[in-house]
mmCIF entry with sequence, helices, sheets and N, C-alpha, C, O atoms, coordinates in Angstrom:
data_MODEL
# 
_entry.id   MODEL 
# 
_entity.id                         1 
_entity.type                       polymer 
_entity.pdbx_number_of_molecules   1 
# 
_entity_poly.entity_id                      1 
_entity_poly.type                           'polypeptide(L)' 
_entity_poly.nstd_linkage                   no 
_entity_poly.nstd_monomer                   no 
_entity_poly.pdbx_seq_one_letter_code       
;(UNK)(UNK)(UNK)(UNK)(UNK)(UNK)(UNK)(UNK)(UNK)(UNK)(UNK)(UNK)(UNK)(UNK)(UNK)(UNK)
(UNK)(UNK)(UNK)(UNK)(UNK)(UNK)(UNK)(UNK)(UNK)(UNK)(UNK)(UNK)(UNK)(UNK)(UNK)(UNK)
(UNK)(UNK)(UNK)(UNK)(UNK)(UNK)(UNK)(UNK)(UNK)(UNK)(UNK)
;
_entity_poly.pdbx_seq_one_letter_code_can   XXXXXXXXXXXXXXXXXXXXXXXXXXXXXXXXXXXXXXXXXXX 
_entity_poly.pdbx_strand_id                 A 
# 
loop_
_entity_poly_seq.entity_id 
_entity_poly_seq.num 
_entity_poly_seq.mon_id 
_entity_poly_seq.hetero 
1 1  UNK n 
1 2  UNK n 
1 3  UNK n 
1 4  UNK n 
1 5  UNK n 
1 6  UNK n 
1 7  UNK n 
1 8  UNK n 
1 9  UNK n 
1 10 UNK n 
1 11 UNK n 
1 12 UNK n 
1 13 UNK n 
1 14 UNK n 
1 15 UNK n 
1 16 UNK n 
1 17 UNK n 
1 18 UNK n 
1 19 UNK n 
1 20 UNK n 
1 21 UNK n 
1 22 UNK n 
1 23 UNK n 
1 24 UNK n 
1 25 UNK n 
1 26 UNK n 
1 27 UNK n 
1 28 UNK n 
1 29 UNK n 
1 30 UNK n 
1 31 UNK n 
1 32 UNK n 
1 33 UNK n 
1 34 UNK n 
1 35 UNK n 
1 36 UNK n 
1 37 UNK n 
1 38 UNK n 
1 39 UNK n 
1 40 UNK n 
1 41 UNK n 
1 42 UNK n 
1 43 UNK n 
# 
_struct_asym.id          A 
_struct_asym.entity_id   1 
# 
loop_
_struct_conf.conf_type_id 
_struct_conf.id 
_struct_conf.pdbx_PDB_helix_id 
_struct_conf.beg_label_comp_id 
_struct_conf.beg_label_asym_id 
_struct_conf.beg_label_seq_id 
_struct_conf.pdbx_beg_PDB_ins_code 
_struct_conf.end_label_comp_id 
_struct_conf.end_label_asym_id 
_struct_conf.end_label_seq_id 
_struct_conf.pdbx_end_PDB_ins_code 
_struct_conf.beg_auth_comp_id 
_struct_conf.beg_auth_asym_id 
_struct_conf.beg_auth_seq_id 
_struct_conf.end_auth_comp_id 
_struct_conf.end_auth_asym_id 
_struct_conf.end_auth_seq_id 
_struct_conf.pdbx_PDB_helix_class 
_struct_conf.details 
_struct_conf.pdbx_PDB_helix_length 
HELX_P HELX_P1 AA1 UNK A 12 ? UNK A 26 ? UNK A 12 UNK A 26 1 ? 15 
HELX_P HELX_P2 AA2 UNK A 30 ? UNK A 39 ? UNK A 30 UNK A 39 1 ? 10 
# 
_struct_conf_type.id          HELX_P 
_struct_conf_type.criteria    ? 
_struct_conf_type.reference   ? 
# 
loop_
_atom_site.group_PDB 
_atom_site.id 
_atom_site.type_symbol 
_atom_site.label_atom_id 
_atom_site.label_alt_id 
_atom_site.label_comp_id 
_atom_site.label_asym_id 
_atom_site.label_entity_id 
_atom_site.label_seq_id 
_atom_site.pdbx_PDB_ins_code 
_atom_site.Cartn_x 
_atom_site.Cartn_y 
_atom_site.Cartn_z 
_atom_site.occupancy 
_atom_site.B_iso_or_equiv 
_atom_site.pdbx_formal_charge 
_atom_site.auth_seq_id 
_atom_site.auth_comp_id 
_atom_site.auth_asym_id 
_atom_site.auth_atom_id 
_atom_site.pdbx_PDB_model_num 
ATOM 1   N N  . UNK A 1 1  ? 30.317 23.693 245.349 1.00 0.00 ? 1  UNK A N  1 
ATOM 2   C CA . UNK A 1 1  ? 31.655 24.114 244.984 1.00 0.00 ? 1  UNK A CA 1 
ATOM 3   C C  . UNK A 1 1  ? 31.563 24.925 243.684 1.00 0.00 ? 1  UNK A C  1 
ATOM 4   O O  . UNK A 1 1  ? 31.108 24.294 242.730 1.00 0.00 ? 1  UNK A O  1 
ATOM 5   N N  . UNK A 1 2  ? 31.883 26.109 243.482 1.00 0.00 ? 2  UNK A N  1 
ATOM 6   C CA . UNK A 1 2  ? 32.080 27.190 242.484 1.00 0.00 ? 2  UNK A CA 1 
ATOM 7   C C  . UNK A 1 2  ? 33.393 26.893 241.875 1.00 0.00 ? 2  UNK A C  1 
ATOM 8   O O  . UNK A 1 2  ? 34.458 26.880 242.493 1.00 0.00 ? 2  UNK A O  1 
ATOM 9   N N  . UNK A 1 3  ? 33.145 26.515 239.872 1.00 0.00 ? 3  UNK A N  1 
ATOM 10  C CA . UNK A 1 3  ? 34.492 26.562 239.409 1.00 0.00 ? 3  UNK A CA 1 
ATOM 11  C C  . UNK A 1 3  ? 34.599 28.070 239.011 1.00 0.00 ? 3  UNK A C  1 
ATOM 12  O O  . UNK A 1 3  ? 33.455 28.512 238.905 1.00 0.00 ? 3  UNK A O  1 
ATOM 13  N N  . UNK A 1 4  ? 35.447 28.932 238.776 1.00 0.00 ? 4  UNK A N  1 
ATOM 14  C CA . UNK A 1 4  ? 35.634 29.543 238.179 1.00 0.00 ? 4  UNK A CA 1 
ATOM 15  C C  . UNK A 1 4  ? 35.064 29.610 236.746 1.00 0.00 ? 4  UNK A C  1 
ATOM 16  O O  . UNK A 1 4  ? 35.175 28.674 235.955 1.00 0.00 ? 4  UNK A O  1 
ATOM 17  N N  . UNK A 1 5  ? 34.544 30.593 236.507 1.00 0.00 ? 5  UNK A N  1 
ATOM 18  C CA . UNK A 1 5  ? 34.071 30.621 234.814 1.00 0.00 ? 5  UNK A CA 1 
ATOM 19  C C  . UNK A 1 5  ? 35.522 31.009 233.835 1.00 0.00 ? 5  UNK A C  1 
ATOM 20  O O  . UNK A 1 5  ? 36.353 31.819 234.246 1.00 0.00 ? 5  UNK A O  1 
ATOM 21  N N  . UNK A 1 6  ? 35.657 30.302 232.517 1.00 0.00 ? 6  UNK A N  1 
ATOM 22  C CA . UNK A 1 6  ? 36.434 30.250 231.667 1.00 0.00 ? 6  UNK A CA 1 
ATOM 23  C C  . UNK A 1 6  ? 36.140 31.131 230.534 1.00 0.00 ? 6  UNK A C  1 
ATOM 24  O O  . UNK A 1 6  ? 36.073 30.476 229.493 1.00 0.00 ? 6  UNK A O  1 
ATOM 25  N N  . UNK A 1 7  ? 35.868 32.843 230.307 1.00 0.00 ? 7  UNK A N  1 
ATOM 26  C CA . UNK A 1 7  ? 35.604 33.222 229.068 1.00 0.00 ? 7  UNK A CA 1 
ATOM 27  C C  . UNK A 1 7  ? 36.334 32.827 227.818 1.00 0.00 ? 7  UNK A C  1 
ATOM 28  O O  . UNK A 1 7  ? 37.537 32.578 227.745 1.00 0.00 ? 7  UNK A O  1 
ATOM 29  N N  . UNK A 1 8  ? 35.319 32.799 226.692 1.00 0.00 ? 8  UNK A N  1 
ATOM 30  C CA . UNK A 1 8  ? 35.786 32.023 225.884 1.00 0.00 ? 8  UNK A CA 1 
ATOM 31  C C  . UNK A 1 8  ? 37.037 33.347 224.998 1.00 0.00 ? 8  UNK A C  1 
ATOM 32  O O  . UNK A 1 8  ? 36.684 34.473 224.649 1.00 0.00 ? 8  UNK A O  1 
ATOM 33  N N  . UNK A 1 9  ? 38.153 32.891 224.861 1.00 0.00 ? 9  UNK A N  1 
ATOM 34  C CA . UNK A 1 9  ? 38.878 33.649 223.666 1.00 0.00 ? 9  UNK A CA 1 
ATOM 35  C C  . UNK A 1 9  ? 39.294 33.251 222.221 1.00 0.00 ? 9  UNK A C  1 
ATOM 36  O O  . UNK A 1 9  ? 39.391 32.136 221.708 1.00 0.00 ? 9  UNK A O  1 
ATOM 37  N N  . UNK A 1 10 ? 39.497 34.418 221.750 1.00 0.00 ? 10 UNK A N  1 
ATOM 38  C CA . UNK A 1 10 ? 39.525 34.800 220.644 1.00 0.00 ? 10 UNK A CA 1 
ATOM 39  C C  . UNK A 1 10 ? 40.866 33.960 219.708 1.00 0.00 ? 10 UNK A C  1 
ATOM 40  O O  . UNK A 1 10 ? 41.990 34.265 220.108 1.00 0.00 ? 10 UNK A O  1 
ATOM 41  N N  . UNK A 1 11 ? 40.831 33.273 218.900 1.00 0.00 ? 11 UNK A N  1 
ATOM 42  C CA . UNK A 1 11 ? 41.913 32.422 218.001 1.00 0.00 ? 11 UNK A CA 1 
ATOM 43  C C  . UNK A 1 11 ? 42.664 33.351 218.009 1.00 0.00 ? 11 UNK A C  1 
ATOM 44  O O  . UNK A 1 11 ? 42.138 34.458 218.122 1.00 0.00 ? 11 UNK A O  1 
ATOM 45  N N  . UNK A 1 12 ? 44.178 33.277 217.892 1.00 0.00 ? 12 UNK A N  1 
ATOM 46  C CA . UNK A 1 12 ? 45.380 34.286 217.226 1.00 0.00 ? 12 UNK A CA 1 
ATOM 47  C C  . UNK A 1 12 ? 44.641 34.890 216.292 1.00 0.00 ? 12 UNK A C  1 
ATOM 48  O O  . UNK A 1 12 ? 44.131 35.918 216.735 1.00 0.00 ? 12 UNK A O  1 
ATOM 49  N N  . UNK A 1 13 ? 44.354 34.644 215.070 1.00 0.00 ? 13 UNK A N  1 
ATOM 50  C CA . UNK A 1 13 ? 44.292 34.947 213.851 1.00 0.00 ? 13 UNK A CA 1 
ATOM 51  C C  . UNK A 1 13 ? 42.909 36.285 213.775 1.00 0.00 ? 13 UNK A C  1 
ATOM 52  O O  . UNK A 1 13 ? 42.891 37.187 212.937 1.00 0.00 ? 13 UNK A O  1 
ATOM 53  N N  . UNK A 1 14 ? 41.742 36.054 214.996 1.00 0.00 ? 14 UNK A N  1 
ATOM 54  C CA . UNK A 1 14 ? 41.014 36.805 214.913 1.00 0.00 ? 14 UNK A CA 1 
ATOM 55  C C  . UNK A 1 14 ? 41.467 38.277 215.801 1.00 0.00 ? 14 UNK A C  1 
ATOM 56  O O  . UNK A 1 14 ? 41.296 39.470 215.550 1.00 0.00 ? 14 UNK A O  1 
ATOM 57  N N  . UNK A 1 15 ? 42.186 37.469 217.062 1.00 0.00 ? 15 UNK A N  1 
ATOM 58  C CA . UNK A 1 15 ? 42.660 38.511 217.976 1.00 0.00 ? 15 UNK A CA 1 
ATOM 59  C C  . UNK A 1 15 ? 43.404 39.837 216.948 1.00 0.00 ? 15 UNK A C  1 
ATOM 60  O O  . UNK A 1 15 ? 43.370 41.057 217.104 1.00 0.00 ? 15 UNK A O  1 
ATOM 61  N N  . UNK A 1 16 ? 43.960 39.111 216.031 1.00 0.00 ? 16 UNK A N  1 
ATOM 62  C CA . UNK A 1 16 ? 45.004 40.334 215.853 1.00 0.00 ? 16 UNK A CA 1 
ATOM 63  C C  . UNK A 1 16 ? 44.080 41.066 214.441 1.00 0.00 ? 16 UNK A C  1 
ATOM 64  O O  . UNK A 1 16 ? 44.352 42.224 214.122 1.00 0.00 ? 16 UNK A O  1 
ATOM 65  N N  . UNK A 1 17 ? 43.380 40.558 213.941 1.00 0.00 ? 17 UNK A N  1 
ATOM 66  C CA . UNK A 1 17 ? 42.443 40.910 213.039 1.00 0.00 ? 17 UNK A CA 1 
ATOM 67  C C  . UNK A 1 17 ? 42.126 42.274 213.953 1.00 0.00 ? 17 UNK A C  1 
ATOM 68  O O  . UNK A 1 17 ? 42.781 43.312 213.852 1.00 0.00 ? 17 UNK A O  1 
ATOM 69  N N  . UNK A 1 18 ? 41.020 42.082 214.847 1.00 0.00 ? 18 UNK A N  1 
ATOM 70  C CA . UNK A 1 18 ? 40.853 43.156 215.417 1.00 0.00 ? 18 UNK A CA 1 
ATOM 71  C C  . UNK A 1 18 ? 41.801 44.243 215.860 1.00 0.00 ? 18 UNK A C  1 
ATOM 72  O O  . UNK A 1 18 ? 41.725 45.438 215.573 1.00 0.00 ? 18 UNK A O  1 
ATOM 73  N N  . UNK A 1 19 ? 42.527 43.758 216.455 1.00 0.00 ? 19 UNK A N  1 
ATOM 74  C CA . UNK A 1 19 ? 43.888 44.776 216.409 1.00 0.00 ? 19 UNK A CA 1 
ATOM 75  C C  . UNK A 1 19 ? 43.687 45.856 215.195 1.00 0.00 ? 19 UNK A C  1 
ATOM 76  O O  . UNK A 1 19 ? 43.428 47.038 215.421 1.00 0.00 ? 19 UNK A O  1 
ATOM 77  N N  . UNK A 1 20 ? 43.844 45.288 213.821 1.00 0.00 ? 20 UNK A N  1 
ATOM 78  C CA . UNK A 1 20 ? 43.854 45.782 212.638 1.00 0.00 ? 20 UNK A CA 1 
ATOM 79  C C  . UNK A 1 20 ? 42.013 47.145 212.495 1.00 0.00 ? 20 UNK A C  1 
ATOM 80  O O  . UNK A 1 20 ? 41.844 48.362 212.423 1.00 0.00 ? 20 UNK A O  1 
ATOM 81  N N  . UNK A 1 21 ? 41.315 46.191 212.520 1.00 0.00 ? 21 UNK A N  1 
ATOM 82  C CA . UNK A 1 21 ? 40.190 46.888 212.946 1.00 0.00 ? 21 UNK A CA 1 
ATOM 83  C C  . UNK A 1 21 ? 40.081 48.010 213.730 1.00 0.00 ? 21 UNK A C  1 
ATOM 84  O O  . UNK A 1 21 ? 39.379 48.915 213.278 1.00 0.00 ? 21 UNK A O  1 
ATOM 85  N N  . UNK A 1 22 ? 40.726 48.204 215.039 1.00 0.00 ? 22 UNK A N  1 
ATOM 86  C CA . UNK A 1 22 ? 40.510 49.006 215.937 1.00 0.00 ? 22 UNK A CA 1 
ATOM 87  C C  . UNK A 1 22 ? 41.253 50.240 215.178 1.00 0.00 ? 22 UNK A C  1 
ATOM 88  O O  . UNK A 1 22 ? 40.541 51.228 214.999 1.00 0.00 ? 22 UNK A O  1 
ATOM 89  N N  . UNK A 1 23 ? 42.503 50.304 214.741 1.00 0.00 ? 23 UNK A N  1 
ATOM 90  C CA . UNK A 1 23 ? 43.169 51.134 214.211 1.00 0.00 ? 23 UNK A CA 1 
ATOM 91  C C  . UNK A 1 23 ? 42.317 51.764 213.364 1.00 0.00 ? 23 UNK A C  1 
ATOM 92  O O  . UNK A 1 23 ? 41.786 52.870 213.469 1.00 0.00 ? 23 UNK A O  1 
ATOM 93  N N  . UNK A 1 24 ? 42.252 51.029 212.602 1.00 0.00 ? 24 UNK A N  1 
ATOM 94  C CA . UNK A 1 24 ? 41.035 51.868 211.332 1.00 0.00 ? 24 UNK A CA 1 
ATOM 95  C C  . UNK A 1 24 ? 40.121 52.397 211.680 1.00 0.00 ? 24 UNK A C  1 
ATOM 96  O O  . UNK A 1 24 ? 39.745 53.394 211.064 1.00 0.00 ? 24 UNK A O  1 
ATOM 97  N N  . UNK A 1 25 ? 39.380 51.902 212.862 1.00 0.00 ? 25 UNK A N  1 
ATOM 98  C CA . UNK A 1 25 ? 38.467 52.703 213.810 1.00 0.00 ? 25 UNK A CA 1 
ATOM 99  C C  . UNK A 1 25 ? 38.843 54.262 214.368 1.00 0.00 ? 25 UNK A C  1 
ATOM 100 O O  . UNK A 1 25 ? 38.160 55.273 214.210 1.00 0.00 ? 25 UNK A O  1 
ATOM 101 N N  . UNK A 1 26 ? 40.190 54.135 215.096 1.00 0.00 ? 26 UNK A N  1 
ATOM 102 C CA . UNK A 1 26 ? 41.110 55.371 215.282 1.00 0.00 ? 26 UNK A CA 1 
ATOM 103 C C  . UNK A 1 26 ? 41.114 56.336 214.725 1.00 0.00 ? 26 UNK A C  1 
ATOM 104 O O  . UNK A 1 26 ? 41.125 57.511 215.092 1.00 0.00 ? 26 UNK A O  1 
ATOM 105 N N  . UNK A 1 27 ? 41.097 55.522 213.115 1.00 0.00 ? 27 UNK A N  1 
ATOM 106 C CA . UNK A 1 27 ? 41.457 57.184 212.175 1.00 0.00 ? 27 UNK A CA 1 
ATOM 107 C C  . UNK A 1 27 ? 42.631 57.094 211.906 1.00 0.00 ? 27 UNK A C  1 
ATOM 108 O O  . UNK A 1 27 ? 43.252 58.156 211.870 1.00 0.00 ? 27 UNK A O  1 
ATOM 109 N N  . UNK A 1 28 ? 43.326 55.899 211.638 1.00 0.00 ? 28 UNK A N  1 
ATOM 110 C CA . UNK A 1 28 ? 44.461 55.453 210.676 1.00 0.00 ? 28 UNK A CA 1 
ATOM 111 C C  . UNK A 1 28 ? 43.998 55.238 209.362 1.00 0.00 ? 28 UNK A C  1 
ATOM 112 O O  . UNK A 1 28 ? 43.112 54.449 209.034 1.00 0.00 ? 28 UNK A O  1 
ATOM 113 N N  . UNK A 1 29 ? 44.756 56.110 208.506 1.00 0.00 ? 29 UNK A N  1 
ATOM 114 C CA . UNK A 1 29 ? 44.307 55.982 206.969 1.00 0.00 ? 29 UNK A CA 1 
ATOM 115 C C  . UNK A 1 29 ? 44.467 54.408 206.332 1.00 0.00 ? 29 UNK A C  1 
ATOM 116 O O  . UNK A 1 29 ? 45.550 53.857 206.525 1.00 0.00 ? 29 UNK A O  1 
ATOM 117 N N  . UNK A 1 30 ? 43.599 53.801 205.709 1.00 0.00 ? 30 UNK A N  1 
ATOM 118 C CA . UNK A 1 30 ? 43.554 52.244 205.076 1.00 0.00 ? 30 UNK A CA 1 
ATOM 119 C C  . UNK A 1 30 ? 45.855 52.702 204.377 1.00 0.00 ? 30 UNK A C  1 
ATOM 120 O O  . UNK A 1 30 ? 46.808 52.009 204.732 1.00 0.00 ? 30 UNK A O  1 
ATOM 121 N N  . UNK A 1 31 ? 45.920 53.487 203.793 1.00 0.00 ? 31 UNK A N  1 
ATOM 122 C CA . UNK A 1 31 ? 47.438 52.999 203.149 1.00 0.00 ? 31 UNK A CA 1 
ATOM 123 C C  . UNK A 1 31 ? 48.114 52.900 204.436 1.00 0.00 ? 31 UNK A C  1 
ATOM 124 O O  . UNK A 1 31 ? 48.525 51.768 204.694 1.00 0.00 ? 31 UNK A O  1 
ATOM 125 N N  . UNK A 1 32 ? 48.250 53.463 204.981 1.00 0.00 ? 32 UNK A N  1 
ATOM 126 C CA . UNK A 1 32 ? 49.162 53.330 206.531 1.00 0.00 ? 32 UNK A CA 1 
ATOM 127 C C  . UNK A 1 32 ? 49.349 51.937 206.988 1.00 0.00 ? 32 UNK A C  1 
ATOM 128 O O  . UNK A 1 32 ? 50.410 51.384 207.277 1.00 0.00 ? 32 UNK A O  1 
ATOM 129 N N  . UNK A 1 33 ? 47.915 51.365 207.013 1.00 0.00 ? 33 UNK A N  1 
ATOM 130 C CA . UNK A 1 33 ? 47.511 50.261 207.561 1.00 0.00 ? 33 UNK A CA 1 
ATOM 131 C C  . UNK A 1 33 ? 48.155 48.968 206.546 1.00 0.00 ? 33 UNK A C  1 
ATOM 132 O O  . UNK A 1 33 ? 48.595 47.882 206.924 1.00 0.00 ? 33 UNK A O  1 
ATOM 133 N N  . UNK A 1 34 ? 48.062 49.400 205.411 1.00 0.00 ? 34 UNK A N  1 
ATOM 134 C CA . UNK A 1 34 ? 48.624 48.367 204.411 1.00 0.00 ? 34 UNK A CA 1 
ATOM 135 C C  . UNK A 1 34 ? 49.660 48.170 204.356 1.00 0.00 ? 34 UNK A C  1 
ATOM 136 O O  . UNK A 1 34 ? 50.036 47.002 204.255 1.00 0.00 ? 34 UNK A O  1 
ATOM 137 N N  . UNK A 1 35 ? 50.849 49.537 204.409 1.00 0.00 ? 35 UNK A N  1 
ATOM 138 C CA . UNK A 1 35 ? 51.916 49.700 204.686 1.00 0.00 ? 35 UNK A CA 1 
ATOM 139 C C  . UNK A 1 35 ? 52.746 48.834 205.698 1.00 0.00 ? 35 UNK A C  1 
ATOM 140 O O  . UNK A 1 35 ? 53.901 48.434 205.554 1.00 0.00 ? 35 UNK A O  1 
ATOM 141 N N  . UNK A 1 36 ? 51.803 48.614 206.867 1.00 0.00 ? 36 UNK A N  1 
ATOM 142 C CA . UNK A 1 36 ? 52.191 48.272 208.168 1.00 0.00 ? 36 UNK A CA 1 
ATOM 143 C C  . UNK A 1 36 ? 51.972 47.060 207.933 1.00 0.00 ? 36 UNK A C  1 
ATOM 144 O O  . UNK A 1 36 ? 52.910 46.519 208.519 1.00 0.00 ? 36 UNK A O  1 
ATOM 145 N N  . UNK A 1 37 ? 51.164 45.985 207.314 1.00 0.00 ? 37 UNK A N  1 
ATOM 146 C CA . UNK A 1 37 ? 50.542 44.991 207.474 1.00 0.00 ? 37 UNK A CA 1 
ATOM 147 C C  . UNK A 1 37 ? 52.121 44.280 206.191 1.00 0.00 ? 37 UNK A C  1 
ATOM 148 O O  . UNK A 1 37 ? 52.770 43.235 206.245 1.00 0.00 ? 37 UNK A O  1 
ATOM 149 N N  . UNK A 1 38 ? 52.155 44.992 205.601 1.00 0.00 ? 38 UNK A N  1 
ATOM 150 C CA . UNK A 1 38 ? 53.272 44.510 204.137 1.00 0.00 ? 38 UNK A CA 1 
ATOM 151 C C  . UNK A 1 38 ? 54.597 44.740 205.275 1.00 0.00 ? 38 UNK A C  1 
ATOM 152 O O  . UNK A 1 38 ? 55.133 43.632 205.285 1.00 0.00 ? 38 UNK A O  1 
ATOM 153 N N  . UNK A 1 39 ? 55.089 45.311 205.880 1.00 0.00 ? 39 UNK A N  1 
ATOM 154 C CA . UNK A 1 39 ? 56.336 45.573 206.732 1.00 0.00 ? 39 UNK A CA 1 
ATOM 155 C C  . UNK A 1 39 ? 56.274 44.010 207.914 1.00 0.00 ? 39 UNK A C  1 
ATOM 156 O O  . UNK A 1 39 ? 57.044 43.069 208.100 1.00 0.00 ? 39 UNK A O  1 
ATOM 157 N N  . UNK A 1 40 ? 55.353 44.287 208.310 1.00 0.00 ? 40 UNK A N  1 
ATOM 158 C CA . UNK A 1 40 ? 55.309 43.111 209.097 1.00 0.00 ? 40 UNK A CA 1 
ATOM 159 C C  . UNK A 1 40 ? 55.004 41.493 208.473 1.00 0.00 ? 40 UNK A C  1 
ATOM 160 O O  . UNK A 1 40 ? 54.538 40.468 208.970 1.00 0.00 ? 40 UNK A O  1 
ATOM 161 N N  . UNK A 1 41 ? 55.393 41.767 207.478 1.00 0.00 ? 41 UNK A N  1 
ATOM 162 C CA . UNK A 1 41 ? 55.417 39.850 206.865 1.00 0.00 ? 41 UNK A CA 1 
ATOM 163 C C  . UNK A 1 41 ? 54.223 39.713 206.803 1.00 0.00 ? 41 UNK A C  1 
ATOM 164 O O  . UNK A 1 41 ? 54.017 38.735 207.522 1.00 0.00 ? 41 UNK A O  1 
ATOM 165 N N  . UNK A 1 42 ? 53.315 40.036 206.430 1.00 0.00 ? 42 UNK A N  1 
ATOM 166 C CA . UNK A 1 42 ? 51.727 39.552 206.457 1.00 0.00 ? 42 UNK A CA 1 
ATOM 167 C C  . UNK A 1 42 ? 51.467 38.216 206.976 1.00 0.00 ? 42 UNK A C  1 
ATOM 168 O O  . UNK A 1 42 ? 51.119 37.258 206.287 1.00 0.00 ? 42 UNK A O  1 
ATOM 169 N N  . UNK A 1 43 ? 51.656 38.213 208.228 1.00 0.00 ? 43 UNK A N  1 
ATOM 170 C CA . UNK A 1 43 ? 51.287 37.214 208.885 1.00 0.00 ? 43 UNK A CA 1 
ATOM 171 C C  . UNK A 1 43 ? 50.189 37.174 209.770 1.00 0.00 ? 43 UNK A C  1 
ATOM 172 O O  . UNK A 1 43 ? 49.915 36.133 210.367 1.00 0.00 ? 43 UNK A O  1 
# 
């Protein structure tokens, strides 16, 4: 009997980290990014 495999994911806190990462990857300037991160409640 085959279970299905469960990949493992990523905590909230890292998921959206990357989020942040990828942007900057993009070629979003770091103030933009700060901007955005201070607008959204730094959460």
């Amino acid at each position: 009997m085959n279970t299905p495999r469960r990949f493992p994911t990523l905590p909230s806190s890292q998921s959206g980290r990357m989020g942040w990462v990828l942007l900057w990857l993009l070629g979003v300037p770091v103030p933009v990014l700060v901007l955005l991160f201070m607008l959204r409640g730094c959460t």
